[in-house]
C-alpha positions as CSV (number, residue, x, y, z in Angstrom):
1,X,99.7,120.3,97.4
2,X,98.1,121.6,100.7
3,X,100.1,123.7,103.0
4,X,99.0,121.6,105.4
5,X,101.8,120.5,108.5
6,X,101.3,117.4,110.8
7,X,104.3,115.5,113.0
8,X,103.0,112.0,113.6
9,X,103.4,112.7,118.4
10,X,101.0,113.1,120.7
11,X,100.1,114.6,124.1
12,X,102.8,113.8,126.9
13,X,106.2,113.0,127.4
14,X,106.2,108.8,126.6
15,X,107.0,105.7,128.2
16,X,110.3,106.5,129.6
17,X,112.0,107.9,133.1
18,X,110.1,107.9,136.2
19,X,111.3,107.0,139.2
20,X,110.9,103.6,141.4
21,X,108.3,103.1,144.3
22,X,104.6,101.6,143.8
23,X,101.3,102.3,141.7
24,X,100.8,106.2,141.4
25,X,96.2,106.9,141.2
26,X,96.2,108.4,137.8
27,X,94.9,111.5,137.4
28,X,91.3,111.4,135.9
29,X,90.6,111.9,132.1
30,X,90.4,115.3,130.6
31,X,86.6,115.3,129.7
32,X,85.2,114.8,126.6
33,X,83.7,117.5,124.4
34,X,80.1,117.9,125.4
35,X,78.9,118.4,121.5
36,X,79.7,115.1,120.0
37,X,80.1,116.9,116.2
38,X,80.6,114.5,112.8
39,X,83.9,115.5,113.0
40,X,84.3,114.0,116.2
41,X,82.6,111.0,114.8
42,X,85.3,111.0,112.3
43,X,88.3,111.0,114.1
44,X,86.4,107.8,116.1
45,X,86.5,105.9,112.9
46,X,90.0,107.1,112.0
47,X,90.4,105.3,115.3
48,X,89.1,102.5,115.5
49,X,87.9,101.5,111.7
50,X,90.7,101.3,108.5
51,X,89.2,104.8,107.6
52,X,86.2,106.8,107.9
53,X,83.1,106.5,105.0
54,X,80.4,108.6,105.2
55,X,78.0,106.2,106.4
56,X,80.1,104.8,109.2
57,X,80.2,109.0,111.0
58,X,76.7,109.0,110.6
59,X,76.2,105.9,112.5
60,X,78.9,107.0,115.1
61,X,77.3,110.1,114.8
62,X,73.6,108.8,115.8
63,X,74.8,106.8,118.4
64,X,77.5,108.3,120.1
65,X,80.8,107.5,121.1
66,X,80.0,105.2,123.4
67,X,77.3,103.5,122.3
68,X,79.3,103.1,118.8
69,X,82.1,101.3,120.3
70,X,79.6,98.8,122.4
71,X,77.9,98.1,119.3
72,X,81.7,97.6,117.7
73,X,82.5,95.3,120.7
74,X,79.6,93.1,120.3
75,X,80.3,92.7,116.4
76,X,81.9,89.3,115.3
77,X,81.5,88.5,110.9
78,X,85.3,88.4,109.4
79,X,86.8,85.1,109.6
80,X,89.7,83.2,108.9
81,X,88.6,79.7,109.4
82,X,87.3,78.5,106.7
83,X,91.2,79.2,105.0
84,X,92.9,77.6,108.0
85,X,92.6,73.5,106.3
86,X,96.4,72.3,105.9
87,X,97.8,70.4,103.0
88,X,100.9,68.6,103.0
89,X,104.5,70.3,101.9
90,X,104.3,68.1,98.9
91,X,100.5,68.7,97.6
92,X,101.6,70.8,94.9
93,X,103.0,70.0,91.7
94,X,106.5,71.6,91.5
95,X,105.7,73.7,88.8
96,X,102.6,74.7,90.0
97,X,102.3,78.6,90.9
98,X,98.7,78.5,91.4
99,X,98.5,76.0,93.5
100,X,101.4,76.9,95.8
101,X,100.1,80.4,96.0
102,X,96.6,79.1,97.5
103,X,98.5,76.8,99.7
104,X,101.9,78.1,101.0
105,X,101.8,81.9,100.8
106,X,99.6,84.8,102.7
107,X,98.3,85.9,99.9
108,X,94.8,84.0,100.0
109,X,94.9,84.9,103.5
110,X,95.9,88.9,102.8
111,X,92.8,89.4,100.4
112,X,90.7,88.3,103.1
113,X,92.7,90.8,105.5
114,X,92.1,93.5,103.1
115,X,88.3,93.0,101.3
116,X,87.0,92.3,105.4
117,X,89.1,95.5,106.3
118,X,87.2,97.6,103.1
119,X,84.2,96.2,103.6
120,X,83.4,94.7,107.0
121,X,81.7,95.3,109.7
122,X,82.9,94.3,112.5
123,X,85.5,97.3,112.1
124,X,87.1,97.6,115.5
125,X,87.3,93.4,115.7
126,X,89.6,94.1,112.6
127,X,92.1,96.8,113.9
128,X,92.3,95.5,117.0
129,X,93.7,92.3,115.6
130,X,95.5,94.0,112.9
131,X,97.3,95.8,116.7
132,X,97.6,92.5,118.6
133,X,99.1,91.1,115.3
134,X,101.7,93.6,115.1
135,X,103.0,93.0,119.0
136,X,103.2,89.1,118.9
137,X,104.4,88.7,115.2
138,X,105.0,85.4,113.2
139,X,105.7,85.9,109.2
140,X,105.5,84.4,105.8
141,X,109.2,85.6,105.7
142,X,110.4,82.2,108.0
143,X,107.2,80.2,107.7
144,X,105.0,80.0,104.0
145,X,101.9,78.0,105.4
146,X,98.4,79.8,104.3
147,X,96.5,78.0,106.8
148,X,99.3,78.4,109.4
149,X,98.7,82.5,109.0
150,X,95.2,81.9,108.8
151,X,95.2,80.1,111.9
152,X,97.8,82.0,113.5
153,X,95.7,85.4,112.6
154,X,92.1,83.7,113.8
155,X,93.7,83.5,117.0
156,X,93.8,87.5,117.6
157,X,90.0,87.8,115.3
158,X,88.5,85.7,118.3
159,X,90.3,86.8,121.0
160,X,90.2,90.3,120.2
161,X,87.7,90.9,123.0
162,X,88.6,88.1,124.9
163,X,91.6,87.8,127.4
164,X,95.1,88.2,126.9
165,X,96.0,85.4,128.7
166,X,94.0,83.3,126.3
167,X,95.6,84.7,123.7
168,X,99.4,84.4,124.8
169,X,98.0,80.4,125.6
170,X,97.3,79.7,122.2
171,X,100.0,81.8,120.0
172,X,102.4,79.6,122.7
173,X,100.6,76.5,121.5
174,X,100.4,77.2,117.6
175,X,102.1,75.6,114.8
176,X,102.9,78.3,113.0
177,X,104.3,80.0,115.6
178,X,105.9,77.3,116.9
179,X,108.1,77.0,113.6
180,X,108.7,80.6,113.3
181,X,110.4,80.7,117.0
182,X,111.5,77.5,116.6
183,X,109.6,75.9,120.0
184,X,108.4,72.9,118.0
185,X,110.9,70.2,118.8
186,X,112.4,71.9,121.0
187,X,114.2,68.9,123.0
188,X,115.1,68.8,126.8
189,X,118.8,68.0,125.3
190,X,118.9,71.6,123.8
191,X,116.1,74.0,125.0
192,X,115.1,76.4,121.8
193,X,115.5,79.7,123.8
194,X,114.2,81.7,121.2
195,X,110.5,81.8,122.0
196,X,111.1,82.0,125.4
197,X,113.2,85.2,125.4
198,X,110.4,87.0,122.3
199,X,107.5,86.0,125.2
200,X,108.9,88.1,127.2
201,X,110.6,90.6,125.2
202,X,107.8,91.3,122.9
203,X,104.7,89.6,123.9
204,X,104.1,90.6,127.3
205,X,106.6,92.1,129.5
206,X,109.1,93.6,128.2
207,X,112.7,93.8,129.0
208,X,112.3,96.0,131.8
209,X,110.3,96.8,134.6
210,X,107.7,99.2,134.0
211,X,105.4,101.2,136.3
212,X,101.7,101.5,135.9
213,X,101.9,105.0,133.8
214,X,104.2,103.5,131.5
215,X,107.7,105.1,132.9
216,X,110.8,102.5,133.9
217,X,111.5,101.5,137.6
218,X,114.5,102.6,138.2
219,X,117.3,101.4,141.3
220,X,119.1,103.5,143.4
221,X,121.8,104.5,140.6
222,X,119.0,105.4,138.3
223,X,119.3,102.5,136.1
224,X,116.4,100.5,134.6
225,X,115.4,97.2,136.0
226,X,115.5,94.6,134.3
227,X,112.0,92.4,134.5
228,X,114.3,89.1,133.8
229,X,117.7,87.6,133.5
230,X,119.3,84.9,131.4
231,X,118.5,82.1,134.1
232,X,114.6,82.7,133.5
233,X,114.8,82.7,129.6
234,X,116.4,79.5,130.0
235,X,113.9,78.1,132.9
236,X,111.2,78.9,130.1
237,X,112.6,77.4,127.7
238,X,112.8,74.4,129.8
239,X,109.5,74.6,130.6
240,X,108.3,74.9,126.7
241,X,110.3,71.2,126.2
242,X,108.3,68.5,124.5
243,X,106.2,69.9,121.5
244,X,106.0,69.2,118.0
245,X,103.8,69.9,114.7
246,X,100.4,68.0,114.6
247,X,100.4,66.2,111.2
248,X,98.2,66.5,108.5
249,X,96.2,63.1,108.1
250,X,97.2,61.7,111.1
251,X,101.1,61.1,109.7
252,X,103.9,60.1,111.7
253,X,105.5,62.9,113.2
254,X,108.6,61.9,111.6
255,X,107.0,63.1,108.2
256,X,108.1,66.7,107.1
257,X,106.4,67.4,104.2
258,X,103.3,66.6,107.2
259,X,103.1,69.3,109.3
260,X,99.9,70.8,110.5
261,X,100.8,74.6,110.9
262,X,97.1,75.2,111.4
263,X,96.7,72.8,114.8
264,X,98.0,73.6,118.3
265,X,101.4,71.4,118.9
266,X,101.0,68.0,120.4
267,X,102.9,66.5,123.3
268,X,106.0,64.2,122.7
269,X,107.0,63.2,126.1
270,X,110.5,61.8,125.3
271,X,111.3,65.1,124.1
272,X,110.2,67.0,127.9
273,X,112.1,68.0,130.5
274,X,110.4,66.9,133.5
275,X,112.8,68.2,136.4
276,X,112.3,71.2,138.3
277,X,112.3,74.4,136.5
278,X,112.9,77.9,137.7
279,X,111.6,81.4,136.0
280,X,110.1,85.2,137.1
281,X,109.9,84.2,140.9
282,X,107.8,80.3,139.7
283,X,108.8,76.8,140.5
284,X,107.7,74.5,138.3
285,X,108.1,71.2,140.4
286,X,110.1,68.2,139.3
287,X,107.1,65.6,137.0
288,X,104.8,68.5,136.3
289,X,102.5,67.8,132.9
290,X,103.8,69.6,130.2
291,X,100.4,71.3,130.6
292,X,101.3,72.4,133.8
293,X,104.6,73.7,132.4
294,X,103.3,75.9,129.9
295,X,100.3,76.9,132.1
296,X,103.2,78.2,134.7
297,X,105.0,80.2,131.8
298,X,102.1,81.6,130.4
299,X,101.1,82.8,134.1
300,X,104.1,84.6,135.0
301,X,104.1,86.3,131.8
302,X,100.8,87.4,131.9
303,X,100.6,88.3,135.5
304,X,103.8,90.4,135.5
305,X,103.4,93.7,137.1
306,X,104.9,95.6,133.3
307,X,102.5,93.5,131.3
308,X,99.3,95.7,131.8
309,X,101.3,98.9,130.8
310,X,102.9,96.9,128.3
311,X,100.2,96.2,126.3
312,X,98.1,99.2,126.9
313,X,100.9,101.3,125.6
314,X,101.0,98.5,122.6
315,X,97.4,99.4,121.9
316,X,97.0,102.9,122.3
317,X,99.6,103.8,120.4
318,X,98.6,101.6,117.2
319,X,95.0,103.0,118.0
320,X,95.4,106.4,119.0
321,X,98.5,108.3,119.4
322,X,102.3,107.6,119.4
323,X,103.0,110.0,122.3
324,X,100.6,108.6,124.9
325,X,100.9,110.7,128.0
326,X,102.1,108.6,131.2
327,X,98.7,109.6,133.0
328,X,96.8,107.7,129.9
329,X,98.9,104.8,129.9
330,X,98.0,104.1,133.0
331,X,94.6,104.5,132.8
332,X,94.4,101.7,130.6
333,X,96.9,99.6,132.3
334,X,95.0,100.0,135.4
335,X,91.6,98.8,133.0
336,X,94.1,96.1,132.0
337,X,94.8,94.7,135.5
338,X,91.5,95.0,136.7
339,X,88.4,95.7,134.4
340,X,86.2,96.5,137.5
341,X,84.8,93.0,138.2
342,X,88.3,91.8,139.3
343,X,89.5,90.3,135.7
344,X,93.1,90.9,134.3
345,X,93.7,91.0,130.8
346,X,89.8,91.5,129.7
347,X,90.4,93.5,126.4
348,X,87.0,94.0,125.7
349,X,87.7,96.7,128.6
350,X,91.1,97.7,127.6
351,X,89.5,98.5,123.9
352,X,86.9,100.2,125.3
353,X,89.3,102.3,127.7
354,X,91.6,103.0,124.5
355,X,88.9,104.6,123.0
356,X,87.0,106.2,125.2
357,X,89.1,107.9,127.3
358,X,89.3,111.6,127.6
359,X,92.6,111.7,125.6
360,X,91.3,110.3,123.0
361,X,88.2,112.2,122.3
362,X,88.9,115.5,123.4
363,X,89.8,118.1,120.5
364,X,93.4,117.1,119.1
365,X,95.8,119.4,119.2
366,X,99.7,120.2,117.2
367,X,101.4,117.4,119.2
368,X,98.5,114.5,118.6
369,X,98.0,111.7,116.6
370,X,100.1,109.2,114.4
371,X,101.6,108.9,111.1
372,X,99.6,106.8,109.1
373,X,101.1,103.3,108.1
374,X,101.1,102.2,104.6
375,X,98.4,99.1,105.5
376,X,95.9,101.8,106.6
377,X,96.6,104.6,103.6
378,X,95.6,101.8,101.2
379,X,92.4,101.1,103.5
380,X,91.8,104.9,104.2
381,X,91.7,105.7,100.7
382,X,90.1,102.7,99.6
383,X,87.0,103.5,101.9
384,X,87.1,107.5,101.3
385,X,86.6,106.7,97.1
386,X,83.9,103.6,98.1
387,X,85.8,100.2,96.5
388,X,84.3,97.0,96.5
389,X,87.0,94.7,96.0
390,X,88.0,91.0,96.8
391,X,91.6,92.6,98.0
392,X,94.4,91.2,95.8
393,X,95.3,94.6,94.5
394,X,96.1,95.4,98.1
395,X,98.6,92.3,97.9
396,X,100.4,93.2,95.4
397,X,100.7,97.2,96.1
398,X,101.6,96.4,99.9
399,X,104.9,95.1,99.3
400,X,106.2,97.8,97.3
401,X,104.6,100.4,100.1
402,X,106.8,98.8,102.7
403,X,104.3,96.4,104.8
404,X,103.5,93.4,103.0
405,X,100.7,92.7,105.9
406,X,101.6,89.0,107.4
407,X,105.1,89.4,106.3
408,X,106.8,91.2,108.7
409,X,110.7,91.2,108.2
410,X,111.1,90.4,111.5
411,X,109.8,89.5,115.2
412,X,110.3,93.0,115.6
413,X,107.6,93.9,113.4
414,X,107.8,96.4,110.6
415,X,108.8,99.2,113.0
416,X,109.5,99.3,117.0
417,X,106.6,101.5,118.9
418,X,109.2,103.8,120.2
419,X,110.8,104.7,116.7
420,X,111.7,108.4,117.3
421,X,110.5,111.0,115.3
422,X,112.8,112.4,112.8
423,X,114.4,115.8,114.4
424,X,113.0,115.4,118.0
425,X,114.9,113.6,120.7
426,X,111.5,113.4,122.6
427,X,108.9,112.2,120.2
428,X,108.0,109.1,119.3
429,X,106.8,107.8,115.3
430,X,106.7,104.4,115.0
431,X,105.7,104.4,111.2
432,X,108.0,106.8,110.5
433,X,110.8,103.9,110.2
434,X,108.9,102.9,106.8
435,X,108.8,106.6,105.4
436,X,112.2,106.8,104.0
437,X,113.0,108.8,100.6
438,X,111.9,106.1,98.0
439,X,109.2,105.1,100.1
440,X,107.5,108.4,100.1
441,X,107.8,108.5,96.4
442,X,106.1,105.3,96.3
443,X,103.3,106.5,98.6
444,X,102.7,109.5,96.2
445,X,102.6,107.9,92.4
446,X,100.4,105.2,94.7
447,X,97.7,108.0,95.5
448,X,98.3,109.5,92.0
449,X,97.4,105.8,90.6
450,X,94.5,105.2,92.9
451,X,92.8,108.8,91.8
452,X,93.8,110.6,89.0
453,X,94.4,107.2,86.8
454,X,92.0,105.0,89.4
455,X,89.2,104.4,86.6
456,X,87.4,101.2,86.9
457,X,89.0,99.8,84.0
458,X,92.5,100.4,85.5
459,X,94.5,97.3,84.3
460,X,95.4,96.1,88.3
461,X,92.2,95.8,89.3
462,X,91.3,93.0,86.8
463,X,90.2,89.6,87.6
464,X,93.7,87.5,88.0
465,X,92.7,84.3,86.1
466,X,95.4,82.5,87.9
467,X,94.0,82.9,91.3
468,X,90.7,81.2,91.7
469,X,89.7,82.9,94.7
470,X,89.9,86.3,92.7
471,X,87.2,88.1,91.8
472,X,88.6,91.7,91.2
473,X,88.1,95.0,92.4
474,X,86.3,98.0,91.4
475,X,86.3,101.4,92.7
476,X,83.1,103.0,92.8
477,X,82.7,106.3,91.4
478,X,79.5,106.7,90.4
479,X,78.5,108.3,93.7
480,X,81.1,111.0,93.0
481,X,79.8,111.4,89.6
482,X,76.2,112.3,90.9
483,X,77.7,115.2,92.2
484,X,77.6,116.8,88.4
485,X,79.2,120.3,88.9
486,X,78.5,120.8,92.9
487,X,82.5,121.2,93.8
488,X,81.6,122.5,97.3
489,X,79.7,118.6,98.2
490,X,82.6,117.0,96.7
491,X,84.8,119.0,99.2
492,X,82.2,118.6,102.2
493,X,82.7,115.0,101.9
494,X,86.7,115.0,101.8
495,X,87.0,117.2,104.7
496,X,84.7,114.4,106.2
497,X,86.2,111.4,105.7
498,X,90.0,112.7,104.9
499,X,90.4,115.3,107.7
500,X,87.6,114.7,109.7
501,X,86.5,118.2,109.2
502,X,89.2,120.1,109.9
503,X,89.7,122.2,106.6
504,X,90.0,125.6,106.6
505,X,88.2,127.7,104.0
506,X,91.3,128.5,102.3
507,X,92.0,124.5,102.1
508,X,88.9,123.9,100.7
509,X,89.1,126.7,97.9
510,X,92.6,125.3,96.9
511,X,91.0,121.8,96.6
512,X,88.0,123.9,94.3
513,X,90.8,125.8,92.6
514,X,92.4,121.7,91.7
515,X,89.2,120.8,90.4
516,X,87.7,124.0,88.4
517,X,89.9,123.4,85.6
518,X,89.2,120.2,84.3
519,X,86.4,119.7,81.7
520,X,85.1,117.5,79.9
521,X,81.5,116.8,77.2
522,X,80.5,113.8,79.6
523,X,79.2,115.4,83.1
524,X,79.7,112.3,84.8
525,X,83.4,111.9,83.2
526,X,83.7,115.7,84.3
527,X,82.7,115.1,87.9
528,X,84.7,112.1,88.1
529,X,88.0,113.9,86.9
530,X,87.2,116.3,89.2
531,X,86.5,114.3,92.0
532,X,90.0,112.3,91.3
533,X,91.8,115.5,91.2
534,X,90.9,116.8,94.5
535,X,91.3,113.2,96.2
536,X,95.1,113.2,94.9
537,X,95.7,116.6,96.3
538,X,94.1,115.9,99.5
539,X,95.1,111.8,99.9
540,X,99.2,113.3,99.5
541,X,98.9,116.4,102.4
542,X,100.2,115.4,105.4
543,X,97.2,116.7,107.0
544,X,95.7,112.8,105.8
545,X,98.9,111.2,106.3
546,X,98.9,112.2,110.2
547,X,95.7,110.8,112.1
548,X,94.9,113.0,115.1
C-alpha cells in the first residue's frame, strides 16, 4: 500500500452556528491559480465527471476551466426516455424473472445510469443529476416501477441546468414519487402528511432557518429557528389533496395493477380540499384549482429565504468538498437567489458557481476534498483502466458496495450531508456513513477483482443471456499493454488520472517497485500484469479514495 493519508473535510468550519440578523456580502473568492496545469485539469474532472481519463484533462486542459464547464453546460446526449413506457402490474407472467426485471426493477434503468456515466459525454449533466438525485430521493426500496425511476430520474437529466423550481414542480407531480411519499390519493378526509413534511425537510428548506453563508439563525436564547411548524406541514398537505396515478391505457383509476408511475398525477376533484389553506406565511383562498394549490406550495418552498443555501450547500458538497467554508456557501447561495439577470433557482449558474469558484480551483490543501462514494470508485476506476461496458456489472457490484444507485434505503438518502467525520467533532464526511469495517473489505477485494484478476475474460463481465438489454462489458487493456516495459508512462498516467498529479517521487518508485517483479514470455501479458498491479496498489490508497 501507499503511505499515503487523506480525511475526507474541507476548508472552513461548516454549516452550523452563526448568529441571527440579515444577509452578510461574502467575502470574494480566493483566486484561482494563474497556471491552469493538467493536474488542475484533473482535479476539474474529479469534480465534475465520474472520474478523470486522459483524454477528458487534455480537453479541460486546452480549454480551460471555464471554457470546459460552458462546453459541459451546453451538453445534453444521456437519456432516460426511451425506458420511461409503463406496463401494467400484471404484464408479467408470475414466474417470469426476465420479464419482471425489465419491467419492475432499476436495474434496466441502473445500466443506463452506469454505461452513460463510463462513457458519456455530457459528464457534468450526469453528476449533477446523480447530486439532485441524492437530495430529493424516491427508491426501488418502496416503489419497483422501471419506468417510474426512469421517469422520476429524467426529471433531474433535463432539469439539470434548468430551474429548481421546475424541478420541485414536477418531482411534486410524479407518480413515482407520489407513491413513494404516499401523495397519490391523498384524500381531503385524511391529508398524507408525509410528502409535505420531506418538501420541506429535504427538498428545499430545511428544518431550520438558515442564513445566506450556510450558518443557523439563531433567537435571543441562541436557539435555532425553526423554518416551519406542524400547522404548515399540515396546510401543505392540504394543499397537495386531490391526486392520483395516471393509468396505463387509459384504465379506470380504480385499477391497481394500472398505474402509470411514469406520468404526472391527474386531478380527482372529489378527493380535494377546496377550503382555505394556511402554510410558510401563504393563504391559499377557499375554491382555488388544485393547480393553484400546488403552484402556492411549490412557491413558498422554493422562495424560502434557507432554500438557496440549502441547495448550494447540497451541491457543493456532493461536487466539491464536504467542509464548505460559510464564505463559499454563500457565494453560491447568493448565485442561487439571483444569477445576475434577476432569476432564482437558475442552476445552470449555481453549477457554474460550484465549480468555478476560487475554493474550488485553488491548490487543495490537508483539510480539502471528500471521501469518495462507492457509486463514483466503481466509475473512477472504470474510466482510469478505459471500459466499455453496457453497465450491469456495476448493478450487481453496487449493492454489495453499499449504494445500490436508485435504491436508496431511505428518504434520507444513503448518508446525511453532515455525517461527521470519524474522530473530529468538527468535520463533516458524509460518505463516510457507508465505510464501515466490512464495507472497506469489500471496497478492497472489489479493486483487487477489477485489476489484478480484471482480464477481459473475467466471468462477471459476460453477456447475461437473461437480460436482453445486456451486451456485456469489457475492460480495455490493450492501451496499457502498448506501454511494453516503460513503467515510468504507466505511472505518468496514474498519477494523472488517480491523483491528479500529486505523487511524490517516492510514491511513484513504490508503484515501480509493485510492478518490476512480475514477468512474463508475452510482453503484452507482462505489461498488463504490471499495469494491474500498480492500479490495485494505487485504486486502494486513500490518496484515491479522498477527492480534493
Amino acid at each position: 500500500m501507499l503511505a499515503l493519508a487523506g480525511c475526507d473535510s474541507g476548508g472552513g468550519g461548516g454549516a452550523s452556528g452563526g448568529g441571527g440578523g440579515g444577509v452578510v456580502a461574502a467575502p470574494a473568492p480566493t483566486p484561482a491559480p494563474a497556471v491552469f496545469t493538467e493536474g488542475d485539469a484533473a482535479r476539474l474532472a474529479k469534480q465534475a465527471s465520474f472520474g478523470p481519463t486522459p483524454d477528458l484533462v487534455a480537453r479541460i486542459r486546452q480549454l480551460g476551466a471555464t471554457a470546459w464547464v460552458d462546453e459541459q453546460l451546453a451538453a445534453s446526449s444521456s437519456s432516460y426516455a426511451d425506458l420511461a413506457t409503463e406496463v401494467r402490474r400484471d404484464f408479467c407472467a408470475s414466474n417470469d424473472t426476465v420479464c419482471s426485471r425489465a419491467h419492475f426493477s432499476r436495474t434496466p434503468v441502473a445500466m443506463r445510469f452506469y454505461a452513460n456515466a463510463v462513457a458519456g459525454s455530457d459528464q457534468l449533466r450526469q453528476r449533477t443529476a446523480f447530486a439532485l438525485g441524492q437530495m430529493i430521493v424516491a427508491s426501488e426500496a418502496e416503489v419497483n416501477s422501471t419506468a417510474g425511476i426512469a421517469a422520476f430520474n429524467q426529471i433531474f437529466l433535463a432539469n439539470a441546468f434548468g430551474n429548481y423550481r421546475d424541478i420541485l414542480q414536477q418531482v411534486t407531480m410524479s407518480g413515482y414519487m407520489g407513491d413513494y411519499l404516499d401523495m397519490a390519493d391523498s384524500n381531503k378526509s385524511g391529508p398524507s402528511e408525509n410528502y409535505a413534511r420531506e418538501l420541506l425537510q429535504l427538498f428545499s428548506m430545511g428544518p431550520d432557518q438558515l442564513n445566506m453563508d450556510g450558518s443557523l439563525k439563531r433567537d435571543g436564547s441562541g436557539a435555532a429557528v425553526p423554518n416551519y411548524a406542524t400547522d404548515d406541514i399540515k396546510g401543505v398537505a392540504r394543499a397537495l389533496t386531490g391526486w392520483t396515478y395516471a393509468r396505463v391505457g387509459g384504465a379506470a383509476i380504480t385499477d391497481g395493477n394500472a398505474r402509470d408511475y411514469a406520468k404526472p398525477m391527474i386531478q380527482v376533484a372529489t378527493r380535494y380540499d377546496t377550503t382555505e389553506k394556511k402554510f410558510l406565511g401563504v393563504t391559499v383562498a377557499a375554491g382555488a384549482t388544485q393547480e393553484a394549490s400546488v403552484a402556492a406550495v411549490v412557491d413558498a418552498a422554493f422562495n424560502n429565504a434557507s432554500t438557496a443555501p440549502f441547495v448550494a450547500r447540497h451541491m457543493i458538497v456532493h461536487l466539491v468538498t464536504a467542509n464548505p467554508s460559510p464564505a463559499y456557501i454563500g457565494r453560491v447561495a447568493a448565485v442561487f437567489a439571483d444569477n445576475g439577470k434577476g432569476v432564482r433557482g437558475d442552476m445552470k449558474a449555481v453549477v457554474r458557481a460550484v465549480l468555478l469558484d476560487g475554493a474550488a480551483r485553488a491548490a487543495p490543501t490537508g483539510t480539502s476534498g471528500k471521501l469518495k462514494e462507492p457509486v463514483l470508485l466503481m466509475t473512477a476506476l472504470a474510466r482510469a483502466i478505459g471500459f466499455a461496458t453496457d453497465g450491469y456489472v456495476f448493478t450487481t457490484r453496487d449493492s454489495n458496495l453499499g449504494q445500490p444507485v436508485f435504491r436508496a434505503p431511505s428518504v434520507f438518502n444513503f448518508y446525511p450531508d453532515d455525517f461527521p467525520l470519524p474522530g473530529s467533532t468538527v468535520l463533516k464526511s458524509p460518505a463516510s456513513k457507508l465505510l464501515n469495517t466490512s464495507n472497506v473489505l469489500r471496497w478492497h477485494n472489489f479493486v483487487y477483482d477489477w485489476t489484478v484478476s480484471g482480464d477481459a475474460s473475467r466471468s462477471e463481465y459476460a453477456l447475461d443471456s437473461g437480460l436482453p438489454m445486456s451486451s456485456l462489458t469489457q475492460p480495455l487493456w490493450a492501451s496499457w499493454e502498448a506501454y511494453g516495459t516503460d513503467l515510468d508512462a504507466m505511472v505518468s498516467r496514474i498519477d494523472l488520472t488517480l491523483f491528479a498529479n500529486t505523487l511524490n517521487q517516492a510514491q511513484k518508485d513504490a508503484l515501480k517497485a509493485a510492478a518490476t517483479p512480475i514477468t512474463n514470455a508475452d510482453a503484452n501479458v507482462q505489461a498488463r500484469r504490471r499495469a494491474q498491479m500498480m492500479l490495485y496498489v494505487a485504486a486502494t490508497s486513500p490518496m484515491f479514495l479522498v477527492d480534493r
